[in-house]
C-alpha positions as CSV (number, residue, x, y, z in Angstrom):
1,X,0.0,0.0,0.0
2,X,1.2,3.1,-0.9
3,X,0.7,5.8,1.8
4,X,-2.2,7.9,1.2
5,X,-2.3,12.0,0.8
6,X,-5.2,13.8,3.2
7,X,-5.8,17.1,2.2
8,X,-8.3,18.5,5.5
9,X,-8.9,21.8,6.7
10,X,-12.7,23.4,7.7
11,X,-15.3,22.3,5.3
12,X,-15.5,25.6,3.1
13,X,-11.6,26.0,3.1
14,X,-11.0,25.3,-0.7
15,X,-9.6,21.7,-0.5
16,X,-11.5,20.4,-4.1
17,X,-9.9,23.2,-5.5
18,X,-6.6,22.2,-4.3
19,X,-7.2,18.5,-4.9
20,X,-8.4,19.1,-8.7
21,X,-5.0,21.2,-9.2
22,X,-3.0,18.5,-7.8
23,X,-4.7,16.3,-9.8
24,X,-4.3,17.5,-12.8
25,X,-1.4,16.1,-14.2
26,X,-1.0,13.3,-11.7
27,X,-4.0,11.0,-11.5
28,X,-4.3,9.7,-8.2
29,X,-7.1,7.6,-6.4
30,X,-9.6,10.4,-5.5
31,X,-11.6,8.9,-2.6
32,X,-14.2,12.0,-1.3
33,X,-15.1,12.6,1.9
34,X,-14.5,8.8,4.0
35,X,-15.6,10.5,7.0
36,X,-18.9,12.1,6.1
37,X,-21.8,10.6,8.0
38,X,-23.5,10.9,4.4
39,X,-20.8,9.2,2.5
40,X,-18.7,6.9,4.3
41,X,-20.5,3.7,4.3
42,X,-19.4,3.1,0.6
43,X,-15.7,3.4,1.5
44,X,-15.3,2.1,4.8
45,X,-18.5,0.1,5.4
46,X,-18.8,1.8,8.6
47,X,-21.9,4.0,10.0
48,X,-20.2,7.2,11.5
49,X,-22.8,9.3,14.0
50,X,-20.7,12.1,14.3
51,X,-19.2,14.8,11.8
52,X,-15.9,15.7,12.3
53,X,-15.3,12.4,14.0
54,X,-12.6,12.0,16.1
55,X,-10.0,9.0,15.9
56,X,-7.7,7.8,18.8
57,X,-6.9,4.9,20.6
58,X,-9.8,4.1,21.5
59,X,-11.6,3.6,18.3
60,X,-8.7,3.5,15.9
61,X,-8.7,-0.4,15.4
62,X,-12.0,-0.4,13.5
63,X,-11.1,2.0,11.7
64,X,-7.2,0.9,10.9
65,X,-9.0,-2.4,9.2
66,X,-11.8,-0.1,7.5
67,X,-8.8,1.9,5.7
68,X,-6.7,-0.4,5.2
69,X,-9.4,-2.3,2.9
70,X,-10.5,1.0,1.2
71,X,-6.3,1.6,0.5
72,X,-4.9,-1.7,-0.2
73,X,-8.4,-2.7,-2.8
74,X,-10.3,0.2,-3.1
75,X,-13.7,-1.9,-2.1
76,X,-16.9,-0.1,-2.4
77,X,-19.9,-1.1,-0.4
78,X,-22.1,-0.2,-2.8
79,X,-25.4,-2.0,-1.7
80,X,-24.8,-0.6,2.0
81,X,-24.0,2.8,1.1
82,X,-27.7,3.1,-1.2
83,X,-29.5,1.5,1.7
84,X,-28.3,5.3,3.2
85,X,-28.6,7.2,0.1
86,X,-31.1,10.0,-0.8
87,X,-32.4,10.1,-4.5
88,X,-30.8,13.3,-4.7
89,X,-27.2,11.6,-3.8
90,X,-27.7,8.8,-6.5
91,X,-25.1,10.0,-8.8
92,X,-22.5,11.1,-6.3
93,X,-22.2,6.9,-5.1
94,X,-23.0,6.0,-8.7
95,X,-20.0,7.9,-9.4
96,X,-17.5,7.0,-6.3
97,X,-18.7,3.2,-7.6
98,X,-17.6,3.7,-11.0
99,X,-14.3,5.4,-9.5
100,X,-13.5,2.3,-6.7
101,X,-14.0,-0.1,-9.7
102,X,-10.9,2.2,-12.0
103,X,-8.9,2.6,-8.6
104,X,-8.7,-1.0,-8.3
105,X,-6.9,-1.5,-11.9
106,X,-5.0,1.5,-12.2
107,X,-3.2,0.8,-8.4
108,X,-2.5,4.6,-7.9
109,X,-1.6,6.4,-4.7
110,X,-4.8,7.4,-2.3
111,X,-5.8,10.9,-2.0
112,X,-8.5,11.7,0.6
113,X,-10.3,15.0,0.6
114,X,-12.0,15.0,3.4
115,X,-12.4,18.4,6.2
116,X,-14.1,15.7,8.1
117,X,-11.0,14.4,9.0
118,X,-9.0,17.6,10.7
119,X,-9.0,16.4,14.2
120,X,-8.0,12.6,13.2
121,X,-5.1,14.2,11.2
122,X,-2.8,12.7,13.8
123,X,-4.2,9.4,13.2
124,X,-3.9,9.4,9.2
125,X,-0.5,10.6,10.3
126,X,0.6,7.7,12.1
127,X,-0.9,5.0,11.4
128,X,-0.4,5.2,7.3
129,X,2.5,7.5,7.1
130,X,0.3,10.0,5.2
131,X,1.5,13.0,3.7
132,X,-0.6,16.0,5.4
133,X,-1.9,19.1,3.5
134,X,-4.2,21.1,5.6
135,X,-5.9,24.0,3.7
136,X,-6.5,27.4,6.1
137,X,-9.5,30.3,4.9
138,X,-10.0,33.6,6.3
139,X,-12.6,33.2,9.2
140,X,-15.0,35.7,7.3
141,X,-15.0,34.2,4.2
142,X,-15.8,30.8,5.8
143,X,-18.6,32.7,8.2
144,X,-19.9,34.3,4.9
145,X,-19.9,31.0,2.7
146,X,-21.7,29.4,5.9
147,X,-24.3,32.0,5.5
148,X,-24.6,32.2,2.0
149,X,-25.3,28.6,1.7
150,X,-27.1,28.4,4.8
151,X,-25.2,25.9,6.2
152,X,-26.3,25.3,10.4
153,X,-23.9,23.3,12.0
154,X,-24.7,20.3,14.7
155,X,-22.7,21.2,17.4
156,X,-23.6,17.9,19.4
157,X,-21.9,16.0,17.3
158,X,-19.0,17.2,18.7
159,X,-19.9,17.8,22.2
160,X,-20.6,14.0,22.0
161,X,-17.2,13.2,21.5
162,X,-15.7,12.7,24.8
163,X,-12.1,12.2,23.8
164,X,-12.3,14.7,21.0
165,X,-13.6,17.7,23.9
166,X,-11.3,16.1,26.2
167,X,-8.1,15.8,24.4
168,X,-8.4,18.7,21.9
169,X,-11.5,21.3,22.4
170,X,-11.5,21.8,26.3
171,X,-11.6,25.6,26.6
172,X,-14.5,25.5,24.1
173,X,-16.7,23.3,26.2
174,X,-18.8,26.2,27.3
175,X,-19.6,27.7,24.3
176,X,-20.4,23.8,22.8
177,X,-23.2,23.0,25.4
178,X,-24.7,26.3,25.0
179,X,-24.2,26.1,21.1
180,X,-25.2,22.4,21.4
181,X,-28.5,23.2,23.5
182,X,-29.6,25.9,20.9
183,X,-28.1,27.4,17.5
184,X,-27.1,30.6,17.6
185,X,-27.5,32.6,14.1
186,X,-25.0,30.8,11.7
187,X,-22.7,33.9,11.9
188,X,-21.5,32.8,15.5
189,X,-21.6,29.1,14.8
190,X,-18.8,29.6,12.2
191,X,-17.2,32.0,14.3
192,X,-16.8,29.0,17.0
193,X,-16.5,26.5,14.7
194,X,-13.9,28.4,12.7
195,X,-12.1,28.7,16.0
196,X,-12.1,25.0,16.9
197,X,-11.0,23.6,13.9
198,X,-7.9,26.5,13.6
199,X,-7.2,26.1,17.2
200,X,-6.3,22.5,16.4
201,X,-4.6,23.2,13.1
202,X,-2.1,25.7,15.1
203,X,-1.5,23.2,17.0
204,X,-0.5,20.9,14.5
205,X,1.5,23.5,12.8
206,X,3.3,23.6,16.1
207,X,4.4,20.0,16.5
208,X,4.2,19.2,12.8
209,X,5.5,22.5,11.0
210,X,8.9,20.4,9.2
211,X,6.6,17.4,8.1
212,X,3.3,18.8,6.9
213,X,1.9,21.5,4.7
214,X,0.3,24.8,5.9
215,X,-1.8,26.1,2.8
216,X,-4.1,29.3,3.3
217,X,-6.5,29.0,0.4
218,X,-6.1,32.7,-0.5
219,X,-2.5,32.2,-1.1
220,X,-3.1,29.3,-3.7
221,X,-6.3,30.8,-5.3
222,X,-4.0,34.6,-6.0
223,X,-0.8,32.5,-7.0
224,X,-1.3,29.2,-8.0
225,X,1.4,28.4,-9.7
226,X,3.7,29.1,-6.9
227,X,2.0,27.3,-4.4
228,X,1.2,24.5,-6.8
229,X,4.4,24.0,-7.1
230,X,5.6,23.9,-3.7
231,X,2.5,21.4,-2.8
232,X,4.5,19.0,-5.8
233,X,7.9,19.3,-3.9
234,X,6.5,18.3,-0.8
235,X,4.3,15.1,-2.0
236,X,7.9,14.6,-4.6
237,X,6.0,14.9,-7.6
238,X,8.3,15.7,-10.8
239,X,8.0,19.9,-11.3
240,X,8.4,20.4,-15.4
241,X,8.4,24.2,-16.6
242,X,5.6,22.7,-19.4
243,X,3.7,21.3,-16.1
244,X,4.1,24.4,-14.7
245,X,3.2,26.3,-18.2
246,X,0.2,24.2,-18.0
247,X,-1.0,24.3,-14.8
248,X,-0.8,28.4,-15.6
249,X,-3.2,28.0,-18.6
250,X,-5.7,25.6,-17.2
251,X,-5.6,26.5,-13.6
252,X,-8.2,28.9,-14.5
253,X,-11.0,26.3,-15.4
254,X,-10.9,24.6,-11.9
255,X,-14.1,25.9,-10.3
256,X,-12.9,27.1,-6.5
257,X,-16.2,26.7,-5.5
258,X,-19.0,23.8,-5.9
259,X,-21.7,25.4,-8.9
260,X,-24.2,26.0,-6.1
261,X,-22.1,28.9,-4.4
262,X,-20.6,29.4,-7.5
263,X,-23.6,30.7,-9.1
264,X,-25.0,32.4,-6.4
265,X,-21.7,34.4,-6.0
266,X,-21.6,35.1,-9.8
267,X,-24.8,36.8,-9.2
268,X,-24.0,38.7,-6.5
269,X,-21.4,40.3,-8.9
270,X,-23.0,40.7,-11.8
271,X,-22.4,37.8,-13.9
272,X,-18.7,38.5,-14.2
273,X,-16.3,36.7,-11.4
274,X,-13.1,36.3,-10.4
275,X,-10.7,34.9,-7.9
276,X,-10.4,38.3,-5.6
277,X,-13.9,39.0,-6.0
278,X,-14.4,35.3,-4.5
279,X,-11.8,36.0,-1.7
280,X,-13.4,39.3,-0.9
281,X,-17.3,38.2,-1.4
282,X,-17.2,38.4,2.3
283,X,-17.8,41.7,2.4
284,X,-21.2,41.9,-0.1
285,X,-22.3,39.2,1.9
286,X,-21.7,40.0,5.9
287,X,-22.8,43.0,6.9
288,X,-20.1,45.9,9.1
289,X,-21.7,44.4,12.3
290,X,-21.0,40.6,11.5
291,X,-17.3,41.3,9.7
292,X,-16.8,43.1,13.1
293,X,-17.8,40.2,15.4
294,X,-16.1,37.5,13.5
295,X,-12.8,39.7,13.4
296,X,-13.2,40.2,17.4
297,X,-14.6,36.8,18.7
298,X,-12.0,35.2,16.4
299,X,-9.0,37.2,16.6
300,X,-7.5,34.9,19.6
301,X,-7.1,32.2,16.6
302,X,-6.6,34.3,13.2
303,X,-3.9,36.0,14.4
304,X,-1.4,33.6,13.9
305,X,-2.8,33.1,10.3
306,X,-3.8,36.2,9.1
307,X,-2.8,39.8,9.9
308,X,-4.7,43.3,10.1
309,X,-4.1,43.8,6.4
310,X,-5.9,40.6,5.5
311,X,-8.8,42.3,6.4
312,X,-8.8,45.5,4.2
């Protein structure tokens, strides 16, 4: 088995767009979110209660032998994964089928994109040897992409995690059984949210700064072919100038977003879009009082990602 590549980060944080560029000239084994409660039974056969599910010693053998099957043979359970499959989801499994069934033959390297997985990056870590890429956004565009999309978050399956509040969220247990009890607007659930998940990553960067990769999507999205090709040195992919030439041309057709936000934010703007109006939407779609609270309930995080002229 060839050690797998997890590319994590907040949900919202640009990882497709960074998987599809890395993907572009190197055809791995795509396998999309293995950790979503909506999507994992197909990969792993397992039935996950909790988003953002935490993986430690005391749950890691089920999920070792889950993995290890989905890396080593690419199995997909198709039959369990429709028993749990809206009609509306048909062609997403129809698709990750077709895809397990290609992975088998071709025997490429694994590459998980999954922001479900953040807080079991450790795990992935150890336990394949995986090469870490965790992708970082700007806590106002992910409040304002939450909003936009109307996305409420269920903070109880967090707070349900034990280990996970124990080991890594303790000094947000407050603020997760009141946020747990009743949603706030979705404004402050990102803000805490937002804070949780880059809490953990500084963390990470911390202990793991030499061996993994630190990727703040606006970075990428202004200058991909730089950061493109530092992501290739890192995973020891070959860098060609014609890649590179290439990855300049047709970096551009890679959608950033998925077409429903995509849309919504090309009408916001008038039918024309670009990457800095996508980075800056933020601002057409908070308003001064909720740019404000994110920038001040968040501030104890951001500030070691992002500085006062990131928010001009």
């Amino acid at each position: 088995m060839k050690p797998p590549i997890l590319i994590t980060g907040s949900h919202r944080s640009g990882k497709s767009y960074t998987v599809k560029g890395i993907n572009l000239y190197n055809n791995f084994n795509i396998i999309h979110e293995p950790l979503n409660v909506n999507t994992t039974m197909g990969w792993t056969g397992l039935d996950i209660e909790h988003y953002y599910t935490y993986i430690d010693e005391s749950n890691s053998d089920k999920f070792r032998k889950a993995y290890s099957r989905t890396f080593n043979n690419y199995n997909y359970r198709l039959l369990k994964q429709l028993r749990k499959t809206s009609i509306g989801d048909l062609s997403g499994v129809v698709k990750d089928f077709a895809n397990s069934l290609r992975y088998r033959l071709n025997r490429k390297r694994a590459l998980i994109d999954d922001p479900f997985a953040i807080f079991s990056a450790e795990w992935f870590y150890r336990e394949f040897n995986s090469d870490i890429i965790i992708m970082i956004r700007h806590p106002a565009s992910f409040a304002a992409s939450l909003k936009l999309l109307k996305y409420n978050f269920p903070f109880s399956h967090l707070l349900n995690q034990k280990n996970l509040v124990e080991k890594k969220l303790g000094r947000f247990e407050p603020k997760l059984i009141e946020y747990a009890d009743r949603n706030p607007d979705i404004v402050k659930q990102s803000v805490l949210l937002w804070r949780m998940i880059y809490d953990t990553v500084k963390q990470y960067r911390d202990e793991y700064g030499n061996n993994w990769f630190f990727m703040r999507f606006e970075d990428i999205a202004r200058k991909p072919e730089i950061y493109f090709e530092k992501i290739y040195y890192y995973l020891h992919l070959p860098v060609h100038p014609a890649s590179l030439r290439n990855i300049r041309h047709n970096i551009r057709t890679i959608k950033s977003t998925p077409d429903k936000e995509l849309g919504i934010l090309t009408n916001l703007h008038g039918g024309e879009y670009s990457v800095e109006d996508h980075l800056m939407s933020y601002k057409k779609i908070l308003n001064e009082d909720e740019i404000n609270y994110v920038k001040e309930k968040a501030h104890d995080v951001w500030q070691y990602f992002y500085s006062e002229d990131d928010w001009e």
